[in-house]
N, C-alpha and C positions, 0 to 999 in steps of 0.2 A: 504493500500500500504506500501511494504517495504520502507526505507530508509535509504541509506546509502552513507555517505558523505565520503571524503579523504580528511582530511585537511593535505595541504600540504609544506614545508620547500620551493616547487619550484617557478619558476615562473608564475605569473598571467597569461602569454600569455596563458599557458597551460589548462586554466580552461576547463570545457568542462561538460555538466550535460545529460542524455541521460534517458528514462524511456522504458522500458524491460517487458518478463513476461520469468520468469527461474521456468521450470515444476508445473506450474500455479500459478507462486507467480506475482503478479503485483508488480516491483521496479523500484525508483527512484535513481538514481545512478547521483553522482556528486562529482567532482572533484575542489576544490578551490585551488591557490597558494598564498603565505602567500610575497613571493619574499624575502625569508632569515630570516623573524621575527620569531623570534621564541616566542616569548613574543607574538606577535597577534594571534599563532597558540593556545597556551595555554588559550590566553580568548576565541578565537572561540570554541573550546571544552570545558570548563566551559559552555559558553552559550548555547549548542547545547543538552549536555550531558543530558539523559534518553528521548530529544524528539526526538532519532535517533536510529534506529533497530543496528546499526555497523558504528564504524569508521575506515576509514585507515588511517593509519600516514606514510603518502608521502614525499618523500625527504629526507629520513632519514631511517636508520635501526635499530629499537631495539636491535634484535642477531643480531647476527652473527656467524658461523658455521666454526668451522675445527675439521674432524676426529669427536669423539662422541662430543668433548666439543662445550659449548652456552656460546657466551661471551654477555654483556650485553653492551650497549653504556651508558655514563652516563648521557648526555643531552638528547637522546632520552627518557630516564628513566624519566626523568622529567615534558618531554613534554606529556609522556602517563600517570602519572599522575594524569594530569587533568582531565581525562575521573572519574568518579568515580560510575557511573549507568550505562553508554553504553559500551558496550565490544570495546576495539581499537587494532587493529592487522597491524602490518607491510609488510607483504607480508611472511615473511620467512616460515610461515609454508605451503603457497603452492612451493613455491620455492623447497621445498624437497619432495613433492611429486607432482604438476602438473609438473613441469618442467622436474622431470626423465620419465616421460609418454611420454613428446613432446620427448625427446629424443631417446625413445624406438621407438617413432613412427616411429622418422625421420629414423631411422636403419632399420626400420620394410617394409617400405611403399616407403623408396626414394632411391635413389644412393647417396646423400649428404653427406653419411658417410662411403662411402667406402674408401676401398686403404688408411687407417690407416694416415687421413687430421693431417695437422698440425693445433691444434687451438690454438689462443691468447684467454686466460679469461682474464679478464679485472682486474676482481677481483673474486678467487675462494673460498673466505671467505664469501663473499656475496651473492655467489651462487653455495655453496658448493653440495648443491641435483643435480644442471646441470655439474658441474664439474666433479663430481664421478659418472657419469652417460655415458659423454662421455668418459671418460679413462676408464669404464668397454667397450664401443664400440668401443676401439681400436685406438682412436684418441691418438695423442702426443699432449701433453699438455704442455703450457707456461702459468705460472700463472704470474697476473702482482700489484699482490699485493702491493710487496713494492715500485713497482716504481709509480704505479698510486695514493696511498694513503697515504704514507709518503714522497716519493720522494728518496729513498736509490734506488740506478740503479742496485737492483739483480734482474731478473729474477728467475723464480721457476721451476724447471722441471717435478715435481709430485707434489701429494696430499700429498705424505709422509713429503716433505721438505717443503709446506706450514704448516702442523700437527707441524713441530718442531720448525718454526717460531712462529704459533700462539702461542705456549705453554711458550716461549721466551720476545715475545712482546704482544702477546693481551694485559693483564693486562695493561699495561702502554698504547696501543693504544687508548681503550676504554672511557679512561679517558682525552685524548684532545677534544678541540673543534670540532665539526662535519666540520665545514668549513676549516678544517685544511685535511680533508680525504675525503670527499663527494662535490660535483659542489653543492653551494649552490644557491640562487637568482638567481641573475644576468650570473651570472658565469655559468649556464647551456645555456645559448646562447651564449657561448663566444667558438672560438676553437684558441688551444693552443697547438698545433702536440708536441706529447714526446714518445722518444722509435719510431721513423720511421722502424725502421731495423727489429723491431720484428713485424710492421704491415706487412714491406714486406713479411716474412719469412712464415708468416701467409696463408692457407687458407680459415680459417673461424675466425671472431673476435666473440665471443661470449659475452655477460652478459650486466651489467645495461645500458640504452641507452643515461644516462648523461654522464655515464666514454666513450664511445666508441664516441658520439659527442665532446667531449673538445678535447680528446687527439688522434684522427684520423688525420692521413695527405690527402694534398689534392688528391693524388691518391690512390683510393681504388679499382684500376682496379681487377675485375671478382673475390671481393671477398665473401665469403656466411656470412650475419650478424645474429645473433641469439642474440635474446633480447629481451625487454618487452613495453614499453612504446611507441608509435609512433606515431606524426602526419602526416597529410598530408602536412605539410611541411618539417618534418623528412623525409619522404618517399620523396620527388622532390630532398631536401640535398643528400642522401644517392643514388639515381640513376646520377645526376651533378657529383658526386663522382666516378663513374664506377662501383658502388657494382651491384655485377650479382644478388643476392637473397637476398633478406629479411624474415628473420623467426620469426615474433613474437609470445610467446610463450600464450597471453591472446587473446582469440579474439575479432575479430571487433565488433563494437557498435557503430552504428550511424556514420561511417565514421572513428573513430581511434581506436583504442589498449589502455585500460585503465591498471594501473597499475598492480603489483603480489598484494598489499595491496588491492586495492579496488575491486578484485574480490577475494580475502581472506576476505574482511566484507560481501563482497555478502552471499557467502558459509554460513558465522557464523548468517546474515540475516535469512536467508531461514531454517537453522536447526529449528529457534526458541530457542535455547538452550541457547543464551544471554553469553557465555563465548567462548573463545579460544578454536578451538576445537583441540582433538588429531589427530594424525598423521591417523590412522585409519579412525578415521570418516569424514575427507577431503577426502581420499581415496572411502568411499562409496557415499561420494556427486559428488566426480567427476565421477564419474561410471555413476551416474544417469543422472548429466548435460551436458555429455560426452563433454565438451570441445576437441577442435580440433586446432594443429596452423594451424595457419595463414601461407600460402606460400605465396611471391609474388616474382615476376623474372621481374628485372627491369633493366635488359642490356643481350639481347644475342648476 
């Protein structure tokens, strides 16, 4: 049986372990939260490391993407590592190709993207493959980089002017504490409404579902979410809220939406090939596993 663990920055509520068969792999999939330690993520993977087929490292992002450039986090750097036998992967490399797939879909297959929606990303650096994905499908785009991850109140209008910011500030962003930019522990149950005007403005809130839980207000009347992570307690929050659609971009498993990370170690599980895979060969695993999101409609 495979195995493949998310050790994760978030919190414990979240844990969740589920066991699968992906085109006749027998795997054991699980998810731990560490609640902000980052020092007990790094001994869980010491300890774990070569009796585990893939890690994901949850709650955190190693890259981060704008225009061609990979910026590196430097805490995450540290935490991954720890791995030094088992391959560990953050999510990003499905994030740039399953995530443009759901996008193509949602174009392909729905009305959700027509008449050129206005979307909130949350953050377009962190999921730069769903951002340039929808602004190829005609959506107006509001990036919310600086305001959801340093706190500076610009909003972004393209992918062009995030490109000129990362190039600006990555360097220097990469290099703060993760809990200065990311819902660490605690802080991902907590909401903290910032930027109301641009939820209003918004038809669709897209990207990570720690940034769009903290910083949502309580009216989210009939609007479309697209994101990754979910429980069924996200899902009862987010319908309380008025959101008309839920689009999560991994699918269900055993009742929730497991990470971009923890079905990016699936992927590199199932290859056998024991390292990060290329952008390519995600592309021919998702073909095979053909992943599908997740619709739900939870207010009409």
């Amino acid at each position: 049986m495979k195995r493949i663990v998310s050790i994760s920055l978030g919190s414990s509520k979240r844990n969740h372990a589920v066991d699968i068969n992906v085109t006749g792999f027998d795997c054991r999939v699980e998810r731990i939260g560490t609640d902000g330690n980052m020092s007990k993520m790094i001994e869980m993977i010491s300890e774990l490391d070569g009796q585990v087929d893939a890690f994901g490292l949850g709650g955190m992002d190693l890259y981060v993407y704008a225009g061609k450039r990979r910026y590196t986090l430097r805490e995450a750097k540290k935490v991954a590592l720890a791995a030094k036998k088992t391959p560990i992967v953050d999510g990003s490399g499905l994030k740039n190709t399953l995530e443009r797939k759901v996008i193509r879909y949602l174009r392909d297959n729905t009305d959700i993207l027509q008449n050129n929606p206005h979307v909130l990303m949350m953050s377009g650096a962190d999921r730069f493959g769903m951002a340039e994905a929808l602004e190829e499908a005609g959506c107006r785009l509001t990036c919310g980089d600086l305001i959801f991850t340093v706190g500076i109140p610009v909003p972004l209008y393209s992918l062009k002017s995030l490109d000129y910011v990362a190039r600006v500030l990555g360097p220097f962003i990469c290099q703060l504490p993760l809990s200065m930019i990311y819902p660490t522990g605690k802080k991902q149950d907590e909401n903290k409404p910032k930027a109301p005007k641009l939820f209003e403005e918004a038809d669709i809130v897209a990207g990570d579902f720690h940034f769009i839980r903290r910083y949502m207000p309580d009216n989210m009347d009939g609007k479309v979410i697209i994101t990754n992570t979910t429980t069924a307690d996200d899902v009862t929050l987010l319908k309380s809220r008025g959101v008309k659609t839920l689009i999560t971009t991994t699918p269900e498993l055993s009742g929730r939406s497991f990470g971009t990370n923890v079905m990016e170690g699936l992927l590199v599980a199932i290859s056998g090939k024991n390292r990060e895979l290329s952008a390519e060969e995600y592309e021919d695993l998702l073909g095979i596993v053909n992943f599908t999101p997740r619709i739900t409609y939870l207010n009409t």
